[in-house]
TORTORSE-906082 format. One line per 4 residues: number of its first residue (from 1); for each residue z, y, x of N, C-alpha, C. Coordinates in steps of 0.05 Angstrom, whole numbers. Atoms other than C-alpha are relative to their C-alpha. Layout:
// residues N
NUM) Z:Y:X:Z:Y:X:Z:Y:X  ...
END
This chain:
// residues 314
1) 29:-4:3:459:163:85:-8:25:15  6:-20:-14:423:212:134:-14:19:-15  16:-8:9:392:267:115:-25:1:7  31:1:-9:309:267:114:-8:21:19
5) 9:-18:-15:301:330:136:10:7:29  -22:6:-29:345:311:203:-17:-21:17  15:17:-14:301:254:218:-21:5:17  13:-1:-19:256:255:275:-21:-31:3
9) 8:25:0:195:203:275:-14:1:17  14:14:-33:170:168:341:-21:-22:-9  28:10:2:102:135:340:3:-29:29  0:17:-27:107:69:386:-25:-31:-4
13) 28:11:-3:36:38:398:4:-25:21  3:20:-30:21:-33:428:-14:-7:7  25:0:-8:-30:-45:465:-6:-36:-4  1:21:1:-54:-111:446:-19:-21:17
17) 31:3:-20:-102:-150:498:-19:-16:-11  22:9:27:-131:-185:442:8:-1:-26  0:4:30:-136:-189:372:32:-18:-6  -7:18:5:-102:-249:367:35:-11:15
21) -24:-2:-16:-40:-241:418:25:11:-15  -42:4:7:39:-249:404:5:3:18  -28:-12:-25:89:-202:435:23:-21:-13  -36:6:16:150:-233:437:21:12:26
25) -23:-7:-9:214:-201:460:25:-5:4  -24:24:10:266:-246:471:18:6:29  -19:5:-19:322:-250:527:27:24:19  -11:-8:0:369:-203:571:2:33:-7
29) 2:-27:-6:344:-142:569:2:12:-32  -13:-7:35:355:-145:481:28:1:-1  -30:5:-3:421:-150:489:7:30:10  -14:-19:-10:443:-81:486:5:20:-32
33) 1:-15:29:472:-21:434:-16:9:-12  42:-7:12:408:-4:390:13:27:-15  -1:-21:13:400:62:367:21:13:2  -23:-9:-3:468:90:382:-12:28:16
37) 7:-28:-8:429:152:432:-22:17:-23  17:-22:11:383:162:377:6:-8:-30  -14:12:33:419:154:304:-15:20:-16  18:-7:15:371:209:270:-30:-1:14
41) 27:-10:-12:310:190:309:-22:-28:-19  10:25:-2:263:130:271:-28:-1:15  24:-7:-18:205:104:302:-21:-26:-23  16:22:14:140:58:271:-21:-9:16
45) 19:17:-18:91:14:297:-31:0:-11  22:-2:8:14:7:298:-10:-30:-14  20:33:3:23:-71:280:29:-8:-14  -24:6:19:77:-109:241:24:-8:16
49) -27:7:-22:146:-122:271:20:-21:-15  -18:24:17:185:-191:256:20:-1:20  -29:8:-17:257:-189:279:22:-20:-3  -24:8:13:317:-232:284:22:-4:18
53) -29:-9:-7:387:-215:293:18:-28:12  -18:22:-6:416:-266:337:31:12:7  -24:-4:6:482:-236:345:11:31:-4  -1:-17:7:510:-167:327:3:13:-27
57) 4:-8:32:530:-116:266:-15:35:9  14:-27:-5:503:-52:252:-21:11:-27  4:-4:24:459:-23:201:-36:6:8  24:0:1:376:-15:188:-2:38:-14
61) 7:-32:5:355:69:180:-32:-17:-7  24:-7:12:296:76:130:-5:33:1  14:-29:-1:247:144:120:18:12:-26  -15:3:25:270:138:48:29:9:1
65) -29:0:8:345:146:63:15:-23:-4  -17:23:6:366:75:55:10:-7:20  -13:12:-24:409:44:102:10:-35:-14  -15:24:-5:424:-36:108:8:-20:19
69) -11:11:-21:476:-67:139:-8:-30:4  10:21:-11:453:-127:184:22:-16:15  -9:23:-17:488:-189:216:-12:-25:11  16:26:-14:473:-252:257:-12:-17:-16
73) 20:22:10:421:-295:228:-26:12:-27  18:-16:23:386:-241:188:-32:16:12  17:-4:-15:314:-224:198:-16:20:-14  13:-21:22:275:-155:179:-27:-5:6
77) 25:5:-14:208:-152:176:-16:23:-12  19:-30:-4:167:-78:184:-29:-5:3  21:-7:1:105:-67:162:-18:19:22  5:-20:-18:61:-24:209:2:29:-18
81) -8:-33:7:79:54:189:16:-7:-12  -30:3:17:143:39:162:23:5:18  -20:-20:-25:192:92:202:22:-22:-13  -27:15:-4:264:50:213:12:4:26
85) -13:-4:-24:310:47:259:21:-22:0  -10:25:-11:358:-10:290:28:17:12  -33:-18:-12:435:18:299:24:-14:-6  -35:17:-3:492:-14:324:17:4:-11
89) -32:-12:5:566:-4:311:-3:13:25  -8:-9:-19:582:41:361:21:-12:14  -8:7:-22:604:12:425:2:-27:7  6:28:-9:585:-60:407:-21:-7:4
93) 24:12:-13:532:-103:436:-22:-15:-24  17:15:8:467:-132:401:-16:-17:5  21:9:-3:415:-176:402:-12:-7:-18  24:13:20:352:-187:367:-25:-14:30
97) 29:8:-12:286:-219:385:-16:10:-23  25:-11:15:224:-185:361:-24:-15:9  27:1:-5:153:-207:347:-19:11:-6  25:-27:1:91:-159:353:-26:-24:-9
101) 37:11:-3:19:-184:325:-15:16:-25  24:-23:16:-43:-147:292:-2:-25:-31  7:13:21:-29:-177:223:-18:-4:-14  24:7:11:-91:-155:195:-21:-17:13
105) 19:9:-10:-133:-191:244:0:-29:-9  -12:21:11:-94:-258:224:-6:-1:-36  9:0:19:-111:-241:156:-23:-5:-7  28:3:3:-186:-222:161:-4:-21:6
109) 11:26:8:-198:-283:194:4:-23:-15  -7:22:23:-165:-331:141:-10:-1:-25  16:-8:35:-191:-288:81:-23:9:-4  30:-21:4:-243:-250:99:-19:-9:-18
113) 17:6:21:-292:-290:52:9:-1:-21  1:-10:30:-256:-267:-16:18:26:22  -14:-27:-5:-242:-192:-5:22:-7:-23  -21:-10:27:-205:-188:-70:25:-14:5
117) -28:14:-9:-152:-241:-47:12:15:34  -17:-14:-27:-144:-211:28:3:35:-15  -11:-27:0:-133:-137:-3:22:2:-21  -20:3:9:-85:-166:-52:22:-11:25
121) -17:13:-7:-48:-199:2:8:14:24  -5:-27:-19:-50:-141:53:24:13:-14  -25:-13:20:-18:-101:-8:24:-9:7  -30:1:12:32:-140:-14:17:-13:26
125) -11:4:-28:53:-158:63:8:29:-3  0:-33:-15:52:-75:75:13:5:-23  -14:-21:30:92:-58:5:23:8:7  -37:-21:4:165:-46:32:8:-22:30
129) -18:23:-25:204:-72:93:27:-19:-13  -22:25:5:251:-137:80:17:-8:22  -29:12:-9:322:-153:106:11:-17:0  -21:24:11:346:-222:93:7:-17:20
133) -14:18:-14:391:-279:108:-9:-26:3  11:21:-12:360:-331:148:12:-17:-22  -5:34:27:397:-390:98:-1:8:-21  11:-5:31:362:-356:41:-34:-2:0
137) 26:17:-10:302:-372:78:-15:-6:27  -1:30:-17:298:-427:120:-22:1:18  32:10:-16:218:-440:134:1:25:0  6:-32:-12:215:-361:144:7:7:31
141) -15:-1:-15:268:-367:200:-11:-27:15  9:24:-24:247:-436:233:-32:12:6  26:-2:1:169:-403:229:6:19:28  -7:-17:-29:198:-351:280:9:-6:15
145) -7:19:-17:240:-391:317:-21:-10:15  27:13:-16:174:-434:332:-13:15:16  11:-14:-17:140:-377:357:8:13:22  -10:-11:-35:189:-349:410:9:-28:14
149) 8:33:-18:194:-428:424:-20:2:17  22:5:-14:125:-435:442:-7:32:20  8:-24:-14:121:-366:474:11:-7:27  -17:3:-26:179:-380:529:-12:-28:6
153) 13:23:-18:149:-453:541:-19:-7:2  21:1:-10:82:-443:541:-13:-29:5  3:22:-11:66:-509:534:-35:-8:-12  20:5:13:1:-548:509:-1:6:-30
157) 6:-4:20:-30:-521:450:22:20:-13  -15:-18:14:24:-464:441:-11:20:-11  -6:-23:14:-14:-409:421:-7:-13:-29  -5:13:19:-44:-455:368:16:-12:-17
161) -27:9:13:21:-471:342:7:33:-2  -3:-31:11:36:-397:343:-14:9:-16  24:3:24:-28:-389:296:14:-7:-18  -2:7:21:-7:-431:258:32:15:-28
165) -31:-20:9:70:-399:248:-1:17:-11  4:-40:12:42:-325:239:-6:-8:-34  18:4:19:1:-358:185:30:1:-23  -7:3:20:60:-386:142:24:25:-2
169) -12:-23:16:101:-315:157:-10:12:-13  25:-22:18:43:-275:126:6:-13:-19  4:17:32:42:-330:65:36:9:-14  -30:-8:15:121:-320:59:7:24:-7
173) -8:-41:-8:126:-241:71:-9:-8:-31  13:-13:23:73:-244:15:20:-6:-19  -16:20:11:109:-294:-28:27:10:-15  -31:-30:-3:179:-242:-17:-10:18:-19
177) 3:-26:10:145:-189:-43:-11:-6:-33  13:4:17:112:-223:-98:24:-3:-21  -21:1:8:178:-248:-127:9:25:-7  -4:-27:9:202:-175:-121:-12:10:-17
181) 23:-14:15:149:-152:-165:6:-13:-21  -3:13:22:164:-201:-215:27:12:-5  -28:-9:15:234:-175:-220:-4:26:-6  9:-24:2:208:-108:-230:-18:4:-30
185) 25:1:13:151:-134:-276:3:19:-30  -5:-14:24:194:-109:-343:-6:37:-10  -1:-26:-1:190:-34:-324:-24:15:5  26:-12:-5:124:-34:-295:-18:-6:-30
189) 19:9:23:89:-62:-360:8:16:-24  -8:-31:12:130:0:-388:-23:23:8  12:-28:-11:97:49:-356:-33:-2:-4  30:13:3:32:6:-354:-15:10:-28
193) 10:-13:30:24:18:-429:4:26:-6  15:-24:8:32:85:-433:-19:9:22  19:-7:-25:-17:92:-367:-24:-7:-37  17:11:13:-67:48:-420:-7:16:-27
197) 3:-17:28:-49:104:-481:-10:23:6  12:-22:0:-72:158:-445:-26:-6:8  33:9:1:-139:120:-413:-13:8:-34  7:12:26:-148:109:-493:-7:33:-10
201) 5:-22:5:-133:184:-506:-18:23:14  22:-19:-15:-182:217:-448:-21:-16:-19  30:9:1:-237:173:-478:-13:14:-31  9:-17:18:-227:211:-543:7:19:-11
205) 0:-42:2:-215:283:-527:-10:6:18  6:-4:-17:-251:277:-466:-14:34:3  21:-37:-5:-289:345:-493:10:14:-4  -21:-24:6:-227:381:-507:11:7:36
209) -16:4:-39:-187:413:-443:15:-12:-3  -24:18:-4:-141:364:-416:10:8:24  -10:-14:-29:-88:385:-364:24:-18:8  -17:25:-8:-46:333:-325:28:1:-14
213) -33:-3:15:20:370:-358:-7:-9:-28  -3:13:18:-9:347:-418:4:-27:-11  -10:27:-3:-19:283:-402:22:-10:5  -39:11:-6:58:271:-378:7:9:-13
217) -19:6:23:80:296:-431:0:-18:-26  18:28:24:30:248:-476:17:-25:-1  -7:18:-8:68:198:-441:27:-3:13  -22:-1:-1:136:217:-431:9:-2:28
221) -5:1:-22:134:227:-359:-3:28:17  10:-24:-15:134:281:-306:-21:6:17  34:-7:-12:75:313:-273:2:-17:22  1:19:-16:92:274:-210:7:-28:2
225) 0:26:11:119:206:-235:-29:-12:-9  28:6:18:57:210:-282:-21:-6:26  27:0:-15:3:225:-225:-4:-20:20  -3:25:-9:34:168:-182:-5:-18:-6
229) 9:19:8:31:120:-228:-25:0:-10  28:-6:1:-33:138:-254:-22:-18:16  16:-6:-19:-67:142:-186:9:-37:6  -7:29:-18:-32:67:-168:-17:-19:-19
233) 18:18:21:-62:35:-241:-30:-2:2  26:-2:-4:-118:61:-231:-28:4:18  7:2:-25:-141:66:-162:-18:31:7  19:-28:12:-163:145:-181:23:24:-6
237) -18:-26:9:-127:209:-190:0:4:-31  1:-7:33:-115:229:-271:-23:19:0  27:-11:-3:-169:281:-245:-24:-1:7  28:15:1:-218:242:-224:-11:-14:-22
241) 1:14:19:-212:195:-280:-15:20:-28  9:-24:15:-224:257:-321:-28:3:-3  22:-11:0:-284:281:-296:-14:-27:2  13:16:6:-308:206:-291:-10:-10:-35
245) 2:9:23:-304:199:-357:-29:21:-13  23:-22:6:-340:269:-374:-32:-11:13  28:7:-9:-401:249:-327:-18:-29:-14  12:18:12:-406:184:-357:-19:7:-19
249) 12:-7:21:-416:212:-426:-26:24:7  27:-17:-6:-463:263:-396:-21:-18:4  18:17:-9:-498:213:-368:-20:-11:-30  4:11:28:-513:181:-439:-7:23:-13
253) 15:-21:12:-533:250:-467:-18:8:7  35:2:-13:-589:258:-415:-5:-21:-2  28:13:13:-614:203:-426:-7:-7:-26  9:8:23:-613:195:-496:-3:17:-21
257) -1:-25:15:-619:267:-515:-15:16:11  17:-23:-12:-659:332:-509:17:19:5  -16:-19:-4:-602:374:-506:-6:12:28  -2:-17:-32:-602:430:-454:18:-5:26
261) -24:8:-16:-556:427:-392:21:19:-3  -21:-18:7:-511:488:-418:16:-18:-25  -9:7:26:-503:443:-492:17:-25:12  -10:28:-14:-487:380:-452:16:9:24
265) -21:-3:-7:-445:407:-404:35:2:-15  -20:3:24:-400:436:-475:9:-19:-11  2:23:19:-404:374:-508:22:-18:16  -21:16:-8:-363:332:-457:21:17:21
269) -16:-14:-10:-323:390:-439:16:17:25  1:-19:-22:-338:432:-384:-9:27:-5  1:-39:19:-329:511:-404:-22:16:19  24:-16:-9:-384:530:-350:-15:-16:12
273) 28:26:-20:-453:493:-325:6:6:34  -8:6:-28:-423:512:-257:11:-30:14  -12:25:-7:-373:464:-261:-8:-26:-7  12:21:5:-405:415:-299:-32:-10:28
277) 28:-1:-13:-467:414:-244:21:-14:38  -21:0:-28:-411:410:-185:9:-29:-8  -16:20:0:-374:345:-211:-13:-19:-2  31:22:-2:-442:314:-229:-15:-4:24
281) 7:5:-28:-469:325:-162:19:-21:25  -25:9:-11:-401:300:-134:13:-30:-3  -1:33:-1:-396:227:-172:-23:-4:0  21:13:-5:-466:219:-182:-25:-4:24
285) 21:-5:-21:-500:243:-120:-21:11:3  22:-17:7:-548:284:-153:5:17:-18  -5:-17:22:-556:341:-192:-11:-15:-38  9:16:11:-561:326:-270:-28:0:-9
289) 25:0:0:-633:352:-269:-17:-27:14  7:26:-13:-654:300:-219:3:-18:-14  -16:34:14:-613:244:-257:-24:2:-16  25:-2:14:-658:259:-305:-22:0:-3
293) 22:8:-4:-717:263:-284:-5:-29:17  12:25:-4:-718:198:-252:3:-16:-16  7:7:30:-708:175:-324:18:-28:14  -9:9:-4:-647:128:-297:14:-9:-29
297) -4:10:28:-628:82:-351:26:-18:-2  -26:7:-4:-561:44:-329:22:17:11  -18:-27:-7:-508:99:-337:25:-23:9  -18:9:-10:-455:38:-305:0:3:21
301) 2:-2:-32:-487:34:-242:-8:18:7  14:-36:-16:-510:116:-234:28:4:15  -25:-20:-17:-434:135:-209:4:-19:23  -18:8:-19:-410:127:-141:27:-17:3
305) -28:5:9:-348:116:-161:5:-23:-21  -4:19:24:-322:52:-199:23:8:-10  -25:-11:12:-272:63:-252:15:-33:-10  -22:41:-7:-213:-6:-250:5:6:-29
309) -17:4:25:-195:-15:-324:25:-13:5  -27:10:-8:-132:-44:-290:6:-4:26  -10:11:-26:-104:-44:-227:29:0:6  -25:-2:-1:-46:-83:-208:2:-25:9
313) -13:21:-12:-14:-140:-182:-11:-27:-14  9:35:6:-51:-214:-192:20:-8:-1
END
């Protein structure tokens, strides 16, 4: 395992001449030692990268530190910004074929009319890079196949047949990852519930101070475990969530109160009308004088900001 702080990461951009265009990289010029002059260097792409190992061993460099070893008929497939690297045995020969295409564009146009399904299915294409063995899946490996088919023979209706290919790797990538998630699911619906015990507990101490070390320890986690998971459930920092919560209830005290803006700042637990005036300006877009005087009466739809009572994996 290399060390991180040894790694060196290379940026390799492709210029695409449309949206819709497939690189493919196929023939003599793959056929050589990979990564052997540069074994701490990885590099990432601006678009997704589908490879497969037609003959050769050697091993896959992650950012992470992971390393896995690769052989003939195995195919990875890199997300765009996902540093890796491609390394021989030293002094033996490889070959892969690679395919380049702007996944999200292939996406937008399939999904684009339900967001909520294309940014679940982005997610979960872009969640981790995958390594496997072609006869563990079949239509993954003939889907690529097809496409450096129709690439080298160019025949009628190839790129349309390439369309159609990208289509069912995007559905399988997802598919991969989705599975993964389910084997996972036990640990996450751990953590899930105490994420859900402390929502439960800001909503009623919101006017006490709360300080993220308290929260991880509410919940048996560390300040950075905690603020990760947090921030992933909830699509919000533990400190945003905070002060969303505070402004809400402000919100609901101007308008359904005479209280001052020093009493109602205290009340949902901001120790100076500085700060309370700063965080209200900040989700709601106005000061809370304004709010108030335009005598706004749906404190759901006053914030900027939506708050997810759950976010997570459909």
């Amino acid at each position: 395992m290399k060390n991180k702080s040894n790694l060196q990461l290379d940026f390799r951009y492709y210029d695409m001449p449309h949206r819709d265009s497939v690189l493919v990289f196929t023939g003599e010029n793959w056929k050589r030692e990979y990564g052997v002059e540069t074994p701490n260097q990885l590099h990432f792409h601006n678009i997704i990268e589908i490879g497969i190992c037609k003959d050769g061993y050697g091993h896959m460099m992650y950012e992470d530190g992971r390393e896995e070893n690769f052989e003939p008929g195995m195919i990875s497939i890199i997300p765009r910004n996902k540093p890796h690297n491609t390394v021989s045995i030293k002094g033996t020969i490889g070959y892969w074929e690679f395919i380049f295409f702007d996944e999200e564009y292939y996406l937008d146009s399939k999904y684009g009319h339900d967001p909520l399904f294309l940014e679940t299915i982005k997610k979960r294409i872009n969640s981790r890079t995958l390594l496997l063995k072609s006869q563990n899946c079949a239509p993954l490996s003939q889907a690529i196949e097809g496409i450096v088919r129709e690439y080298i023979g160019k025949s009628s209706y190839s790129k349309e047949l390439m369309h159609s290919y990208i289509d069912t790797i995007l559905a399988l990538v997802a598919r991969e990852n989705v599975e993964f998630e389910k084997g996972n699911a036990e640990a996450r619906r751990s953590n899930d519930k105490k994420i859900i015990d402390v929502i439960t507990y800001v909503d009623k101490h919101y006017m006490e101070e709360i300080t993220i070390a308290n929260l991880a320890d509410y919940c048996n986690m560390s300040e950075t475990n905690f603020r990760r998971r947090f921030s992933t459930y909830m699509n919000m920092s533990p400190v945003d969530y905070v002060n969303v919560i505070r402004i809400r209830k402000a919100c609901s005290l101007l308008r359904d109160t005479d209280y001052s803006m020093d009493v109602i700042a205290e009340k949902v637990g901001y120790t100076t009308p500085s700060t309370f005036n700063r965080n209200f300006r900040h989700f709601v877009g106005t000061s809370p004088y304004q709010w108030k005087k335009e005598n706004i009466k749906d404190v759901n739809k006053t914030l900027k900001l939506k708050v997810s009572a759950h976010k997570g994996w459909e």
